[in-house]
N, C-alpha and C positions, 0 to 999 in steps of 0.2 A: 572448811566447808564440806568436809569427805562424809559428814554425815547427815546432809542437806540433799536434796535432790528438786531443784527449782522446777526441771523440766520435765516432773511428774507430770500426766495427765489428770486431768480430772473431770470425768463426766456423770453431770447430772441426771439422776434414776429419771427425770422427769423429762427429759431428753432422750433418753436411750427410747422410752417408751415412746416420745412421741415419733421419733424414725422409724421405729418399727412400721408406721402408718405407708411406707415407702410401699411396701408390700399390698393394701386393702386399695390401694388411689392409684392409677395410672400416672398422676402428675403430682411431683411433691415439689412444694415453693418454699424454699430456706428462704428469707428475709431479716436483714438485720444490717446495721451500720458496719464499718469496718475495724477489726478488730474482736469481733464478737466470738470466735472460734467454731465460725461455720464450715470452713472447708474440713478444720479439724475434725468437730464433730462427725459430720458425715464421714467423713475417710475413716473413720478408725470403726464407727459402726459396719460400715460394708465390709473391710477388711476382718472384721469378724464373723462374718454372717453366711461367709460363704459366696458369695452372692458372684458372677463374672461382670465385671466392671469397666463400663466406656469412658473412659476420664476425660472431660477436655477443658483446660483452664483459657481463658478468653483474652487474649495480650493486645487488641485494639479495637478500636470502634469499626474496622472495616468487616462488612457485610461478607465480601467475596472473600477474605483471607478465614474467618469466621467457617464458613461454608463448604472453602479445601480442605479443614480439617475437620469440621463436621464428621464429611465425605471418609476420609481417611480414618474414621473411630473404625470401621467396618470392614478396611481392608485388609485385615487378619482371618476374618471369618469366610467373607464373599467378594472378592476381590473386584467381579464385575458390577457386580451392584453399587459398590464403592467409585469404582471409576465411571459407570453412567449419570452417580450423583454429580460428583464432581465435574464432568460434562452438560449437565443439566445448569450448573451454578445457583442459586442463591433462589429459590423459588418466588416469582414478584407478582404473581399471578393467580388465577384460579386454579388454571390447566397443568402449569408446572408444578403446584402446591400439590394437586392430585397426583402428579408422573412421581414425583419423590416420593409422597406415600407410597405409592406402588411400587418400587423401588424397595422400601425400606421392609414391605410385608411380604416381600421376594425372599430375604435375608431371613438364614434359620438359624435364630438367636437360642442356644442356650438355656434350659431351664433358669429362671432368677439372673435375668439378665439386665441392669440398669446403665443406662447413659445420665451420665450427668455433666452436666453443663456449669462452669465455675465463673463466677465475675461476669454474671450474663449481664449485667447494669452497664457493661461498656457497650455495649448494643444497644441504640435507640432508634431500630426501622421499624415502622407499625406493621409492616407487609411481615415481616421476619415473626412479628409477634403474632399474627393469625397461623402462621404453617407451624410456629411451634405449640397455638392451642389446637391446628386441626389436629397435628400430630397425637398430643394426648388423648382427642378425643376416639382415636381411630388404632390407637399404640398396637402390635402384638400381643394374645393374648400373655406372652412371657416374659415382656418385655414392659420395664417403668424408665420414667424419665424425672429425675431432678433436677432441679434450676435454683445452683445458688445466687445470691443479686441481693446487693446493698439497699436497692431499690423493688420498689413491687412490681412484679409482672405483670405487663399487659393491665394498664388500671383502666383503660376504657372497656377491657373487656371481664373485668368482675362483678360480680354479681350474684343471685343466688344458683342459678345455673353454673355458674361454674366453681358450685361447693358438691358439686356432684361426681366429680372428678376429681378433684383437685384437692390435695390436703395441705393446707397452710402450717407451716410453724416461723416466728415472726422474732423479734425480738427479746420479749418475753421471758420466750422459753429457752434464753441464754443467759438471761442476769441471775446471778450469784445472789441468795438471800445470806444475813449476816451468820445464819448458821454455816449454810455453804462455805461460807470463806474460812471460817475456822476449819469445818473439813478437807476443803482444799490447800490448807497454807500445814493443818496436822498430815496430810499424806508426803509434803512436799519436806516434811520433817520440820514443822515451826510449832508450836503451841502458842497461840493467842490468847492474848487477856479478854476476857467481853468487851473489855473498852477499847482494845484495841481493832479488835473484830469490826466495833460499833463506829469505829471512825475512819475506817475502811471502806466499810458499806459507804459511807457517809460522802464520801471522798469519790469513789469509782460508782459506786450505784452497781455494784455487782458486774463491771464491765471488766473481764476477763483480761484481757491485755493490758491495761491498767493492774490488776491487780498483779502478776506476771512480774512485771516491773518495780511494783513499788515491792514485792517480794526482795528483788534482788537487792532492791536499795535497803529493806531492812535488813538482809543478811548482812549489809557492810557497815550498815548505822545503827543498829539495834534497835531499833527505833522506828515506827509509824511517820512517817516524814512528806507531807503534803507538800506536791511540786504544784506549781501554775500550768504545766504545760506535761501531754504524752510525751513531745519532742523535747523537753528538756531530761522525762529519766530515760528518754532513749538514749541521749546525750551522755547522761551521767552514768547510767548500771551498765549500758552494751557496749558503746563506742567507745567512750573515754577508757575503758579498761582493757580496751584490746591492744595487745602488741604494737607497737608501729607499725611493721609490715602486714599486720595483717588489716589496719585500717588503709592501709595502702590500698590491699586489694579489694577489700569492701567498696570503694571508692568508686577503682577501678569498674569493677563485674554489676556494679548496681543498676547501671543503662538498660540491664538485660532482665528479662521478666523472669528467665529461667535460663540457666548456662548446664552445660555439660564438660565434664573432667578435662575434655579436648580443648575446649572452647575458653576455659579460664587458661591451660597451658599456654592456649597462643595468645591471650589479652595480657597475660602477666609474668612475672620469673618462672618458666615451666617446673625447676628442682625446688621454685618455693611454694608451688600449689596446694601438695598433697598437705603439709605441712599447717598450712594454715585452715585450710576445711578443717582439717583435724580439731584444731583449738576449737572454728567455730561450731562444730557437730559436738563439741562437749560441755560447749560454756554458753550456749545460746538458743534457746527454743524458736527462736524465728529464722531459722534457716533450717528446710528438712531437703532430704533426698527422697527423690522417687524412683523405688531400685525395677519399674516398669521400662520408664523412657529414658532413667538412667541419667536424670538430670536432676539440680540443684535450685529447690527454689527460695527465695529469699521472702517474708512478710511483707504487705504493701504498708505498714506502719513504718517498717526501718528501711526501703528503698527511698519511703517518702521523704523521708529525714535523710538519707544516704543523698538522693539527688537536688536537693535544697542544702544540705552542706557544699556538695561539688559544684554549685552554681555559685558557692561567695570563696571557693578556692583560686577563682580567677579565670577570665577566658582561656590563655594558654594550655593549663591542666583541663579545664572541661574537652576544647578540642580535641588534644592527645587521646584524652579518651573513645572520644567520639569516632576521632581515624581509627584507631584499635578497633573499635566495632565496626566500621563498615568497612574492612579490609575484612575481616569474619564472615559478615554477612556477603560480600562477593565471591568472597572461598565456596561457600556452601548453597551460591545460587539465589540468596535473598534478594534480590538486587531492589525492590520498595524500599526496604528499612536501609541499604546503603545509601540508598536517595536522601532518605531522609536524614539520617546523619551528614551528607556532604552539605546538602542545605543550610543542616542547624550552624555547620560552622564556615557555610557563605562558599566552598570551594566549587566553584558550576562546573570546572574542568571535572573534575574528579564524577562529578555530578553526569556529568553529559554522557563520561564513558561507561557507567552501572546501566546508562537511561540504552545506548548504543550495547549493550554485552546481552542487556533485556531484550530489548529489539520492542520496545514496550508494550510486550506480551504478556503481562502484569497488571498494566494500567486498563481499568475499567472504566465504566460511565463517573463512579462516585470517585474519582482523581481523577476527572478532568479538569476542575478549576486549580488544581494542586501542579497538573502540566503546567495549564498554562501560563501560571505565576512562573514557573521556572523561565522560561523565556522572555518575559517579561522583566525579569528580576537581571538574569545573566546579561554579562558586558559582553558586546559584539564582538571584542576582539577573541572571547571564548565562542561564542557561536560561530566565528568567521574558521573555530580550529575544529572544530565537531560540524560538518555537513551532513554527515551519517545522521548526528542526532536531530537535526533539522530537515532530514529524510522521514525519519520516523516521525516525527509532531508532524508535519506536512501530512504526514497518510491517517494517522490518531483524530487532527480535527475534520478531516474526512470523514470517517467511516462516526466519530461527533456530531456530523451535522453543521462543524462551525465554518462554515463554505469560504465566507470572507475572510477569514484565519488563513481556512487551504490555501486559499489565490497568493495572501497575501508572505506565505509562507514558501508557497515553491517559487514564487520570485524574488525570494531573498536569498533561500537557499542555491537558487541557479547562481544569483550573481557571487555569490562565496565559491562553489564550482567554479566557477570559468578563472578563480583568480587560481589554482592549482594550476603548479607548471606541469606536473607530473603526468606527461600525455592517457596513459594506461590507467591510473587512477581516476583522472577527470573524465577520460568517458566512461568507465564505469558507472558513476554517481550520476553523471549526465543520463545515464540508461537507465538508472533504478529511478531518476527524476522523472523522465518521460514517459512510465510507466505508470508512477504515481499522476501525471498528471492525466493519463489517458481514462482515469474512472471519472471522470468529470464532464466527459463527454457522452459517459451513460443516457441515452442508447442509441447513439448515434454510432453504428458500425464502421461505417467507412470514418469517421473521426476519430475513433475509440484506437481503429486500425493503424490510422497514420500515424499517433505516438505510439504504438506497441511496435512498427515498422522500424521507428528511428532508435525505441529502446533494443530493439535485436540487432540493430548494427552495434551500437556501441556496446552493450554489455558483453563481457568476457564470459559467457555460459546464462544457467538459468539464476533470475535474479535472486540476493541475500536476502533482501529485507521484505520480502511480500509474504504471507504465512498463505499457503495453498488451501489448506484446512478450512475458511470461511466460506459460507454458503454462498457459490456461485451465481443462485436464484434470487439471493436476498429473502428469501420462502415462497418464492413464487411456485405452484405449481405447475407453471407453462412458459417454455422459453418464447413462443413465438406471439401470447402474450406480451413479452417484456420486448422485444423488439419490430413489433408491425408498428409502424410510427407514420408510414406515409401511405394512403389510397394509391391504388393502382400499381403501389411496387415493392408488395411482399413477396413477386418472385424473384425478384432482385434481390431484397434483403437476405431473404434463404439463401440466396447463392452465395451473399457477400461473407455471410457468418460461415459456412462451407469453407471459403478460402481463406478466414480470419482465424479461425480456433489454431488450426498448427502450428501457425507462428505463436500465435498468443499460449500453448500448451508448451513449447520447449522452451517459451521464456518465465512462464509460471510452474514447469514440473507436474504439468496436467491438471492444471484447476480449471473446472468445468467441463472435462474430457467427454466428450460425445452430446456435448449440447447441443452442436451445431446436427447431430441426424433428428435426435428428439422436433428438434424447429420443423427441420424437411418432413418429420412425419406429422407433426401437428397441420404443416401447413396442406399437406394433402388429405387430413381429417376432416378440417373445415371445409374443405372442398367437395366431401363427400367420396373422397377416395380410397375406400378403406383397403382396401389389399396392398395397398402401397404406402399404407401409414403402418400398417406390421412390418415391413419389410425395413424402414429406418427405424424404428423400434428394436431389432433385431441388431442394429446396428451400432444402435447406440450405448446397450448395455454391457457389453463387453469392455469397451474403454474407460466408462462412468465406474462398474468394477475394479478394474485394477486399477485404476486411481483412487478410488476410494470417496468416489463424489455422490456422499448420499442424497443431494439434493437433486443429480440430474437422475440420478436412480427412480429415484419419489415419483420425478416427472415422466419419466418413461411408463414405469407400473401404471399412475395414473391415465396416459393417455391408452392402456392397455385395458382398462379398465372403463374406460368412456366408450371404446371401441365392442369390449363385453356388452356395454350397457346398449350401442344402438344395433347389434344382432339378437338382444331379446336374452343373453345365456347367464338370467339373475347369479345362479350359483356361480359363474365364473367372477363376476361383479364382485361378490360379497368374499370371496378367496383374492382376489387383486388386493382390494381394500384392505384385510388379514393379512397380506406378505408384507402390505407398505409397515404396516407399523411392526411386523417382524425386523423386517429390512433394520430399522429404527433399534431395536435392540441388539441386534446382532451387531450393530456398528456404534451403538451406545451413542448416539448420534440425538440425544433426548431434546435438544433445541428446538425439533423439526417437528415436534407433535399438533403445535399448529397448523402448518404445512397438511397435516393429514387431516386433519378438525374438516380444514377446507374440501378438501377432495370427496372426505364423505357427504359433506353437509350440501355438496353440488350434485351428489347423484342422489340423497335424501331428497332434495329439492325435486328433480327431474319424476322421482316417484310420488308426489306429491303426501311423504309421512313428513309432513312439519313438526312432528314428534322427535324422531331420530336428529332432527339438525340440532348440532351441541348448541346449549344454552346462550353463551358466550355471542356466537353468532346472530343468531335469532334476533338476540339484544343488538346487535351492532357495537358491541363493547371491543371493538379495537383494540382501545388502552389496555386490556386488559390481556394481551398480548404481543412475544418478542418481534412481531412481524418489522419486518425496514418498511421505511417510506417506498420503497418502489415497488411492492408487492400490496400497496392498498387498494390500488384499483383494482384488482384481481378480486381483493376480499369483498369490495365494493357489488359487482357482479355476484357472488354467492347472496351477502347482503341485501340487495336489491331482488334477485328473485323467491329468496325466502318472506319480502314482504307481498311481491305478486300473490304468492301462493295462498298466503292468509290473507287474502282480501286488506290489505291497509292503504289504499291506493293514494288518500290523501296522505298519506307521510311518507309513499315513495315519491310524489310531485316533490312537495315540500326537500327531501332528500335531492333529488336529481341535478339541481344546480352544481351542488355539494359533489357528489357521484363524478359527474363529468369535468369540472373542475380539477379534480386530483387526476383522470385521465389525463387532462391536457397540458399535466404539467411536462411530462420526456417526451412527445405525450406517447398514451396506451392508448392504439384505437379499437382494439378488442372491448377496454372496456366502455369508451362513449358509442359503439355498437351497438353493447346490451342494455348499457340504459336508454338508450334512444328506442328500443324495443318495449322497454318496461314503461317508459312515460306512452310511448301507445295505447298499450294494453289499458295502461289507469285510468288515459284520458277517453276511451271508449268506454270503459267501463261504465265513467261519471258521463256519459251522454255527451261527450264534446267532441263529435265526431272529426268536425274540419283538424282539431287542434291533432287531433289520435293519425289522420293520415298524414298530418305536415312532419308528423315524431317519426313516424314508420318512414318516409319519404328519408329522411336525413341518413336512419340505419341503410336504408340500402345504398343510399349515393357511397356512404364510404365504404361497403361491404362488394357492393357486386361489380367493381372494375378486379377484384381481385379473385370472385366466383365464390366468397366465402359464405358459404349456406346453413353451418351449422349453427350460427346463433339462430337463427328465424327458426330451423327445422325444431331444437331443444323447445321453442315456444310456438311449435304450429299447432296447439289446440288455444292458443290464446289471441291469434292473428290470420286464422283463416278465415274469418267472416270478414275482418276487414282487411285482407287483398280484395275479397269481394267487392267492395264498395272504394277501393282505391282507383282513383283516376294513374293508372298507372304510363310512363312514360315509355314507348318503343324502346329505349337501352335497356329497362329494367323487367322488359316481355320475359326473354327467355330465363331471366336469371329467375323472374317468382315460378316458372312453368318448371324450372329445375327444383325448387325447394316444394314445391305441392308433391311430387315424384317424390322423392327423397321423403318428404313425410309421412307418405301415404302410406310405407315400407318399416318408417322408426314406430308410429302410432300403431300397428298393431302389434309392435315387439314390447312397446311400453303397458300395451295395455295388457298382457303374457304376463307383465312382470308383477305388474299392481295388482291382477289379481293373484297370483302366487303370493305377493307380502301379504294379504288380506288372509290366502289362506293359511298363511304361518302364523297368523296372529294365535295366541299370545307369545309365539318365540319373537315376532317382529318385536315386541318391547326391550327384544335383550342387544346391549353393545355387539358390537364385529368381536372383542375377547371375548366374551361372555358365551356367544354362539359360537364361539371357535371353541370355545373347554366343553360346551353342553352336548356338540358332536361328536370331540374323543369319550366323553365319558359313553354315547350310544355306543361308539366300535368297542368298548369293553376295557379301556384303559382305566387303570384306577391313578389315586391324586400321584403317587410315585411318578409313574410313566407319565404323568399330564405334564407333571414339574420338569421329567426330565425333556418331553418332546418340544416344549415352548421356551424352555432353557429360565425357569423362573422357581421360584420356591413353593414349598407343598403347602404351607402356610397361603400363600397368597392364591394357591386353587380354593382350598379352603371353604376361604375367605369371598371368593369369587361363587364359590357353590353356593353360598350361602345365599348370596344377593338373585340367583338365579331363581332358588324356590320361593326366596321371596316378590318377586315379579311374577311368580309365574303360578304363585297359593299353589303350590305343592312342599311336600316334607322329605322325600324319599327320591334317594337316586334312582329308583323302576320306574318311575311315573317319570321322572325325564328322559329316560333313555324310550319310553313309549312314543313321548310328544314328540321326540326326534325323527323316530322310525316310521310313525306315521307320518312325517309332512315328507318325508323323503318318497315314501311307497305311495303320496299324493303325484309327488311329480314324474 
């Protein structure tokens, strides 16, 4: 056979040409069955072409594993960009969909730079399929994107609109016509009869792997030789002719999508490895190395065949194997896919300890029904031996939502605890249990406190199994928001959270660090106390720093910012606003971007530019954000007065049930505050006057035993006429005479402000970035120094200048640097 070469290539002029199109379309779609020599094709064109190359081949249906390595195509070039991706996770959103873009036109790709995406058809999220056609739509300009996929991309969203982008090659333009295969079987060194050629075509239909195959069986048969089945000449030409030991290890390694040199030493005879690749790198076209990642991949036609033979080799060998890979996979940190192997072969001990070594910091939204079968499945007397891993599902269907799960879980796992003799061990677990259990009393302080009290007795230091790293807010922008729960004793709670956080900080490693001054300074904000709400401010951000807790960070700036906004100092306003979402890159902390959505969209609000409030909001699309259930009511209040402001008053009635309901669930009485204010406003508006005082009557009863003036003051151009006409009660005298004062003082700082936005118009059309880059360009920075002072790419100034003249019907960086310099020499 020395003057045969099977494992020629052969590619079609009508192929090469049509790759070329990778070049002319930001988005090129390979489509074809399996086996069709797509990855081939593509790989060997780009590897010719010059081109720098993001390979990523697709090894499971999961989203988030998907999206680590996305994330990781990039961490060669831009390392931070890559790791704000992958903090970002799996874009499911509008706002995230945008932050990734933005992220990605950060990154300075390379001349002929392509990412291609292999085996996308194991991905089936429609959210995953709009970011990757926004993505095309939006690509760098140096930058293309391929998608190879068994299946067609995105079919709900084809159409002729997206022949404008998008270059298809499909099927097609991979079958071998009968001239073709004589060409390809004469490179391969065979010369065919016509008639053999003709029963070929006939036979394969021009299907590449097929033809591959019935190759090798002619090379041993002489002979055109019609099988029934691909899996029978995979059977006959590959396997059956391999060595023993080398079918051994085929066997072996076929579990794995892709194995490296290391990786098969430790699965198989280490001195008999090198040995056997050998044979199959010379005798086999379906197996190639990738000398980038330096790893081995095998065709999904002969895994397919390789793990449907190991399935009728017998349970014993399948398991053997399966331990050999998740012993692999624990070596190197995988611990899902060890999951999943202990699983397949039923071991939950082995199971429990991957789930316990994970701390199940792995396991996302889309494996929770995959948890919770594991416990469901495992025998008690292995769950009675893993309480660690019955720790961890306990805080998983938490932070789930599966509440009933929780209850029913930390009391199963307590009673496994208490049967350890092991004094020092048992309260350990007992600590990290009453730890866990203490978030279920959210926001209840002093309850919250009495399990975090009993978990600091018994835990030996700060607890193992809690990740400090989660947003201590839940996205709330306001601590004291999240815990004014009861009329009349917010200054009580302020105190309680004061002497709760230290303990609760040296048993978590500082998670939430300086929440508790943030609270004390919110809570003297809404009091109207502002020199003393800087003053915990001041105090707060120190610790919320070195901890590293960018959500108490968010809230501090923010109430720094609110504080800007009732002294009248717009510019200091619109710079708070600008550091939060710095804060936010600088700590790659990209979760929290709704967090900030909110912040602006309540001081947009307060300015009355219903323009500036993000889209998202406006809508009341929620869903459409990472927000947790305990920061709705918060959104609820932005919500609710972005409909004040637009006149919608019957859909804020209609709403308000809704509104105040979700406050009363821990409850938030901040926010049945503000809509108790807002169905005011509506219900005066619509002429329903009794209805407008009984609303206003409610806000103050829970408001003024505790002096909190600030909701009324933010809306005393919408409730001064009716204090006027409110029969008001002697308790609530001096509390309205305190909020008409205090108005009198906000009202003409607001009105300072709104005309300065009027007179910025048309810069007011532009984002908080947008006027943060359209300012350095006035001090004389060009895109380098913008890129370098914002710590982002010169591409994405750009990109951002662009959008700037386009807002603003100019063409020329002079005429922006004018429009700058004049609204400044206005103020």
């Amino acid at each position: 056979m020395s003057r045969y070469n099977p494992a020629a290539l052969y590619m079609r002029t009508s192929i090469q040409q049509e790759l070329k199109g990778i070049w002319d379309y930001p988005l090129t779609l390979v489509e074809a069955p399996m086996g069709y020599g797509k990855t081939t094709a593509v790989k060997e064109y780009l590897s010719d072409s010059g081109a720098n190359v993001y390979w990523q081949t697709i090894a499971s249906e999961s989203v988030n594993s998907f999206w680590q390595e996305f994330s990781r195509l990039f961490s060669r070039i831009d390392a931070k960009s890559a790791v704000g991706l992958m903090g970002l996770g799996a874009p499911d959103n509008s706002l995230y969909a945008e932050t990734a873009l933005q992220l990605i036109h950060g990154i300075e790709f390379p001349d002929r730079s392509v990412v291609v995406l292999d085996d996308y058809h194991l991905l089936s999220e429609a959210k995953l399929d709009r970011f990757i056609e926004l993505l095309a739509r939006n690509l760098p300009p140096n930058l293309h994107l391929v998608i190879i996929s068994r299946a067609m991309f995105g079919e709900t969203a084809m159409g002729t609109e997206h022949k404008a982008y998008c270059h298809a090659i499909d099927k097609s333009s991979f079958e071998l016509t009968q001239e073709e295969i004589g060409e390809y079987y004469k490179l391969c060194g065979i010369r065919l009869k016509a008639s053999e050629a003709a029963a070929l075509y006939e036979y394969t239909e021009g299907w590449i792997s097929a033809l591959y195959l019935s190759m090798l069986s002619f090379l041993r048969e002489g002979r055109v030789e019609q099988q029934a089945s691909l899996q029978e000449l995979i059977e006959k030409v590959v396997y059956r002719q391999c060595p023993a030991e080398v079918k051994e290890f085929l066997l072996t390694l076929c579990v794995f999508d892709k194995f490296s040199l290391t990786q098969a030493k430790e699965m198989w005879s280490a001195e008999k490895v090198e040995a056997a690749l050998k044979y199959l790198m010379a005798n086999n076209a379906f197996i190639k190395y990738d000398s980038y990642s330096q790893t081995y991949h095998m065709h999904n036609i002969l895994t397919t065949y390789l793990r449907e033979l190991l399935e009728r080799q017998g349970t014993p060998k399948k398991h053997a194997v399966l331990r050999l890979a998740a012993a692999w996979y624990i070596k190197n940190g995988d611990y899902l896919k060890a999951m999943d192997c202990f699983e397949a072969v039923g071991d939950f001990d082995e199971l429990f300890t991957a789930l316990e070594l994970d701390n199940a910091n792995s396991i996302y939204m889309e494996r929770k029904e995959i948890l919770k079968g594991y416990f469901i499945k495992c025998p008690v007397e292995i769950k009675r031996k893993h309480p660690i891993a019955g720790l961890v599902f306990a805080r998983k269907m938490f932070s789930f939502n599966e509440r009933a799960l929780y209850t029913a879980q930390c009391q199963e796992v307590g009673d496994y605890i208490n049967e350890i003799h092991d004094v020092k061990t048992r309260n350990q677990l007992l600590g990290e249990l009453e730890l866990i259990k203490s978030f279920a009393r959210y926001n209840d302080i002093e309850g919250m406190a009495g399990h975090q009290r009993k978990a600091y007795e018994l835990l030996d230091g700060p607890t193992k199994l809690f990740d400090n790293k989660s947003f201590w807010t839940f996205g709330s922008p306001s601590i004291l928001y999240m815990y004014y729960r009861k009329s009349g004793r917010v200054a009580q709670e302020v105190k309680d959270l004061l002497a709760f956080m230290p303990l609760y900080g040296q048993i978590t490693s500082g998670h939430g660090a300086g929440a508790e001054y943030v609270m004390q300074a919110e809570w003297h904000f809404y009091r109207g106390e502002f020199e003393q709400a800087d003053l915990g401010i001041s105090a707060a951000m120190e610790p919320a720093r070195f901890h590293r807790q960018i959500s108490i960070l968010l809230c501090a700036l923010f109430l720094q910012t609110r504080l800007a906004f009732v002294r009248g100092d717009l510019p200091a306003v619109q710079n708070f606003l600008r550091q939060m979402r710095s804060e936010i890159e600088a700590y790659g902390q990209y979760q929290v971007v709704h967090t900030v959505d909110m912040c602006e969209a309540q001081i947009y609000a307060q300015l009355n530019t219903q323009e500036k409030i993000p889209a998202w909001i406006a809508a009341g699309k929620i869903q459409e954000s990472r927000l947790h259930f305990p920061s709705h009511a918060y959104f609820n209040i932005i919500y609710g007065k972005s409909l004040l402001i637009s006149g919608q008053y019957l859909k804020l009635l209609g709403l308000a049930g809704h509104f105040n309901d979700t406050a009363g669930i821990f409850p938030n009485l901040l926010g049945q505050v503000y809509t108790h204010i807002y169905v005011a406003v509506a219900r005066y508006r619509l002429q329903h006057l009794e209805e407008a005082q009984e609303s206003l009557k409610k806000a103050l009863d829970i408001a003024a035993p505790d002096q909190l003036l600030m909701p009324f003051v933010e809306n005393g151009e919408y409730i001064q006429e009716l204090f006027a006409k409110l029969d008001i009660d002697e308790q609530h005298t001096k509390f309205i005479d305190c909020i008409r004062t205090a108005y009198a003082a906000y009202a003409k700082n607001v009105a300072i402000m709104r005309t300065a936005e009027e007179q910025d118009a048309p810069l007011s059309r532009l984002s908080a970035r947008e006027l943060e880059i359209a300012e350095l360009v006035a001090n004389g920075l060009l895109n380098q120094g913008i890129a370098a002072r914002l710590y982002i790419g010169v591409t994405t100034v750009k990109k951002t200048l662009q959008n700037i003249y386009a807002k603003l019907g100019i063409t020329r960086r002079t005429e922006l640097m004018r429009m700058v310099l004049e609204r400044k020499r206005g103020k």
